[in-house]
N, C-alpha and C positions, 0 to 999 in steps of 0.2 A: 425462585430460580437460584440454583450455588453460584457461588461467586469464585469462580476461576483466579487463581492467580495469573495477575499482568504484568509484564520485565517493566514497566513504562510506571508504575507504582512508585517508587524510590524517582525517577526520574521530575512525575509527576510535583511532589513535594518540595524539589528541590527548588522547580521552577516557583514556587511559591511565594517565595521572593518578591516577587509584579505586585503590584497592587493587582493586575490582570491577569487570569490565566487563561486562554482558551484551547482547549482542548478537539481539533478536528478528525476528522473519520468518515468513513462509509456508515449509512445505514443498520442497525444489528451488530457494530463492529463491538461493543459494551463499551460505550462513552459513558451513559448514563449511570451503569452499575458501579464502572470504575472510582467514578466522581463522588458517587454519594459514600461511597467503602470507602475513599480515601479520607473524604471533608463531609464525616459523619455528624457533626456538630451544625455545619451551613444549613440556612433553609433552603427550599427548591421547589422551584417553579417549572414547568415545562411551558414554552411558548407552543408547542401546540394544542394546549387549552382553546378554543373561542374565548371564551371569558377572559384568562390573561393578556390575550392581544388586545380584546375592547380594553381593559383597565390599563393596559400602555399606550392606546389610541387616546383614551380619554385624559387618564391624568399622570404621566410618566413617574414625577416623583412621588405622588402619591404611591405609583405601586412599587417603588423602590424602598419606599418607609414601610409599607403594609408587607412586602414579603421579605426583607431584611432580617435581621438579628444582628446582636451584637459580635458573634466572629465571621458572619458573612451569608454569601446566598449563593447558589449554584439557580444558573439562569439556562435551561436545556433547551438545543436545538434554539435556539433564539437566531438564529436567521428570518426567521417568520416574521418578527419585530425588530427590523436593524435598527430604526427610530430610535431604541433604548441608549445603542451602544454612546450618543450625543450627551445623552443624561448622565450614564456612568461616566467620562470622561470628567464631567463635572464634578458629580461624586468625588471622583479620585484626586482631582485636581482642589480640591476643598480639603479633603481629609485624606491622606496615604493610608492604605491599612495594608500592608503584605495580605494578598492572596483570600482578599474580601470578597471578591467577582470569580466566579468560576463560569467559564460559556460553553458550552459546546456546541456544535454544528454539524450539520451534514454534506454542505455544499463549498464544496473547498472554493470557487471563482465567486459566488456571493459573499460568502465570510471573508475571504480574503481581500477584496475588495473595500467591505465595510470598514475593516479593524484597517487598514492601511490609512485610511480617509478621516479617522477617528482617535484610534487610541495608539498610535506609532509612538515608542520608548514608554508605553506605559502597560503594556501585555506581552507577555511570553506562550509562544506559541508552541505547541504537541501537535502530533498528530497519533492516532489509535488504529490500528489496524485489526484484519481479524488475527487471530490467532495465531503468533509463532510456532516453527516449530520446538525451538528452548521451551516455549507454553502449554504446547499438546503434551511433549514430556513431563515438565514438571504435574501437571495436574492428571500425569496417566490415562491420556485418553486413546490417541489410533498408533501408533509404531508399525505398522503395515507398510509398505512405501507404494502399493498402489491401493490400499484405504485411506490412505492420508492423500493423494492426487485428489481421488471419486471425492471426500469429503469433506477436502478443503477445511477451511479453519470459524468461520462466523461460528460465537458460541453457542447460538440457541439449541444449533443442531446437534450438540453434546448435549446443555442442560435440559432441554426437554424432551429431547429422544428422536426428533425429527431423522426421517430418512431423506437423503437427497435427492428425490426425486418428489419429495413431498415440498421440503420448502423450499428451493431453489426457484422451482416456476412459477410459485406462488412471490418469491422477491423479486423475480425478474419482471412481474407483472405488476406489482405493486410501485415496483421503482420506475415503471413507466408512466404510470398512471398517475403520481402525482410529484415526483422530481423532474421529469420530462417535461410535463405540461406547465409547470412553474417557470422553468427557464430558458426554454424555446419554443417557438410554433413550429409545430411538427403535423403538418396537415394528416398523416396516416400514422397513426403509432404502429401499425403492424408491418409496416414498410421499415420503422426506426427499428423492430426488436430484429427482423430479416437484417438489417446493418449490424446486431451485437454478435449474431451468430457468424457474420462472413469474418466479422473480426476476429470470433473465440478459433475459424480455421486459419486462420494466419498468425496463430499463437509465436511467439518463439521465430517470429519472421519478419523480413524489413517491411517496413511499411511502406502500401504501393498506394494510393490515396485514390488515384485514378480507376485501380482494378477494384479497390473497395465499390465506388462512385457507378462503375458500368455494371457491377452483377446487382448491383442494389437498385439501379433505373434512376440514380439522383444523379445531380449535379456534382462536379467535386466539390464547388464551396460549400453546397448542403454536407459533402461528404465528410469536409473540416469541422464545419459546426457541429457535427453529432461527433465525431472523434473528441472534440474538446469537450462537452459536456461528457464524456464516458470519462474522460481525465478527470475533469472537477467533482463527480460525484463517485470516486473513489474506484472505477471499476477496471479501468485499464491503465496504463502508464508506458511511456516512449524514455526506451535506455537508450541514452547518446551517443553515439562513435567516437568515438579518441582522436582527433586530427592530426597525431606527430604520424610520420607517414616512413621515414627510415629509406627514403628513396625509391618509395612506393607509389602508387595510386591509391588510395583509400576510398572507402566509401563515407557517403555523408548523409546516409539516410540511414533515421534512427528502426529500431526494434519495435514490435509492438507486444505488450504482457498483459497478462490481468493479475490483478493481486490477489485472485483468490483463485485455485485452481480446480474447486468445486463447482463454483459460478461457471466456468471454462469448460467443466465437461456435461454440464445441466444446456450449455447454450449447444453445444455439439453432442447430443444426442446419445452419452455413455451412459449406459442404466446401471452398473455395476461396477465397482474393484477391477470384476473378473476382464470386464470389458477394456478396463485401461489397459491390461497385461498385454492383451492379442490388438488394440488400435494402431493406427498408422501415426497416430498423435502423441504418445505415449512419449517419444524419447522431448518433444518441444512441451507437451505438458511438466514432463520432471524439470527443466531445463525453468522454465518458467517459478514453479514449483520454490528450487533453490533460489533464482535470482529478486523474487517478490521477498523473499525472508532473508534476504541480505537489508535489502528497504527497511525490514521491519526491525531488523537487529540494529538499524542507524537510529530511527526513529524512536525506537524505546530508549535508544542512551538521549534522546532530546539534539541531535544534530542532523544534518541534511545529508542524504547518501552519495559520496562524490563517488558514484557507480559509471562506468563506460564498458562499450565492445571495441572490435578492433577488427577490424576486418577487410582485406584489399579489395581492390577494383572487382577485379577478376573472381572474387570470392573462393577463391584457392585456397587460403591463408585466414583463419580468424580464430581470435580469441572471444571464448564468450564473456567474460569478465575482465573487467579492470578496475584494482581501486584506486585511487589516488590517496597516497597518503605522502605526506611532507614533500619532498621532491621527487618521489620515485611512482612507479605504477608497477600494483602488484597481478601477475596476469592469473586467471583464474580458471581451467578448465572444468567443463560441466558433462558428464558421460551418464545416459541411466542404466548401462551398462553393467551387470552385478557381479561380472569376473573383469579382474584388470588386464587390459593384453595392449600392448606396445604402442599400436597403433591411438591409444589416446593421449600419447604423449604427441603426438607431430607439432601439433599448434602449437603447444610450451615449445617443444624445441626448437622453432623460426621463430619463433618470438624473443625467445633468449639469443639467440643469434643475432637476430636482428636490432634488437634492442643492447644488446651487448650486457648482459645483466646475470646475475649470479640467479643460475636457475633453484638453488635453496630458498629462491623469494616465491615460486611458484606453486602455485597447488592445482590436483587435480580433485575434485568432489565428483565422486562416481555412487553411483545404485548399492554398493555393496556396502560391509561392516569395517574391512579391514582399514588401520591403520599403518600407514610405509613410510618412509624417508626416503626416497630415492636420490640418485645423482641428477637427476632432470627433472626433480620438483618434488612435494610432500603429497603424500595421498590419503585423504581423508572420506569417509564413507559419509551417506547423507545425512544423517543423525547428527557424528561430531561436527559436522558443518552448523552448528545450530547457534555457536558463540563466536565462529570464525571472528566477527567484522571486530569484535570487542579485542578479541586477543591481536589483530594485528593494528586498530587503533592504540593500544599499549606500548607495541612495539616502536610506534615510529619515532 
């Protein structure tokens, strides 16, 4: 399988530093390709071996000495055997070696859990996503803006040829059948995958917990628990509301996304490109699309995405984006709109209003190519949107 160039590479290294690194992500997200490409010298283990787990069952340092070397050892998906992480603490704590342990995982609430409990001030944490779009470019893969929606970003679906109709529900089913059944009792799994599809229709939408809960026939706290595990095993994410209010009423209930907006149209029933064009979903799938690749453009520099919306009571008024940078929030409008017309300036303009802020701080990211300066915000097409977050972390 080729090995893609990943923005998180250089990032990776730096973090090298830790005696620990661990490396988090979705499923297929290329943790393991990254890892081995980058810390080509480490030995490597995958803990979903049977036999590696009995050998950490049975004699933990032993299989720290048996699959070691002298510059280090990449330990995969090792959530399987958290037991190890008690060993390696010791290891590290015996002997410092910058960047000996390399881990990766798939379950962000079990591994984070573990290393918290474990190795706190002595690992440095990543996370790996699928595919930017900085990433699809550099490695010339889709530039379509409704082939890159339909086909979303997990590498395989480039390196091996997969069509998304081929592996999509082939991962939605596998990621049921055993990340599911690992971290919650889920009496019907076909009841929980009916919960991912009401989800992928409320893309790009606040989150109602209760209308999820009533079209799916559960409970809402069943309706929590399977929301949080779609959080922890990398498939959706809840962007926050900004609380300064400007003498508003605001709302306090967060977004709901997926980070991969292939996943998103595989759960909602799109079979084609063509489909995205003519859907009714099409403007919260782009919307979704850009705001997941703002995530991803944090998380490749190695920091956490201070991402918000803004949106009033009355939902008359909202910005889809906010970043927070130093004291200020930079507002971000999102159109998949592929001619620019007036009308998607409104939100920038009450929001600079209201906010009282030089609207030169504002952008709009629309469907189209062009780039503009306007007096009421910068316009940037969705492609050059692909480094935004970098270039306005520089600025602040």
């Amino acid at each position: 399988m080729p090995f893609y160039k990943r923005d998180l590479s250089k990032t990776l290294k730096r973090f090298a530093k830790f005696p620990v690194l661990a490396l988090l992500g979705p499923r297929q997200s290329g943790k393991t390709t990254l890892v081995r490409n980058v810390f080509k010298k480490h030995a490597f283990v995958s803990m979903e071996s049977p036999e590696a787990r009995e050998f950490v069952n049975r004699d933990p340092n032993g299989f720290l000495r048996e699959y070691g070397n002298d510059v280090g050892i990449i330990i995969d998906e090792f959530q399987h055997s958290p037991q190890i992480l008690s060993y390696i603490q010791m290891a590290v704590d015996e002997k410092k070696r910058p960047g000996y342990f390399i881990l990766t995982g798939s379950q962000n609430f079990l591994v984070n859990q573990a290393i918290t409990q474990t190795l706190a001030g002595r690992v440095g944490i990543l996370t790996l996503l699928p595919l930017s779009q900085h990433e699809l470019g550099a490695n010339k893969l889709d530039s379509d803006i409704n082939k890159t929606i339909f086909r979303g970003g997990y590498p395989r679906l480039y390196a091996e040829h997969y069509a998304p109709d081929e592996l999509y529900p082939s991962y939605i089913h596998s990621y049921v059948e055993r990340d599911v059944r690992q971290l919650v009792n889920v009496g019907n799994l076909r009841n929980f995958q009916n919960f991912m599809q009401l989800c992928a229709g409320r893309v790009g939408q606040l989150l109602n917990v209760n209308d999820l809960a009533t079209n799916c026939g559960i409970s809402r706290k069943t309706a929590e628990s399977w929301l949080s595990l779609l959080e922890a095993s990398y498939i959706v994410f809840l962007l926050r509301p900004h609380f300064n209010n400007f003498n508003k009423r605001v709302t306090k209930t967060p977004k709901l996304y997926f980070f991969d907006t292939g996943l998103a149209c595989s759960l909602l029933g799109i079979k084609s490109a063509t489909d995205v064009q003519t859907s009714p979903f099409r403007g919260h799938l782009f919307e979704c699309m850009i705001i997941s690749d703002f995530y991803k453009q944090f998380y490749n520099m190695g920091a956490q995405p201070p991402l918000y919306f803004w949106r009033d009571k009355n939902g008359r008024i909202e910005v889809d984006c906010l970043v927070a940078q130093s004291n200020k929030l930079i507002p971000i409008e999102i159109k998949s709109g592929e001619t620019v017309v007036n009308d998607f300036f409104t939100s920038l303009s009450t929001w600079n209003s209201l906010a009282k802020v030089d609207p030169e701080n504002g952008y709009l990211v629309y469907g189209g190519q062009l780039a503009q300066k306007r007096s009421i915000g910068n316009v940037i097409g969705w492609q050059a949107a692909d480094d935004l977050m970098s270039k306005l972390t520089k600025k602040k």
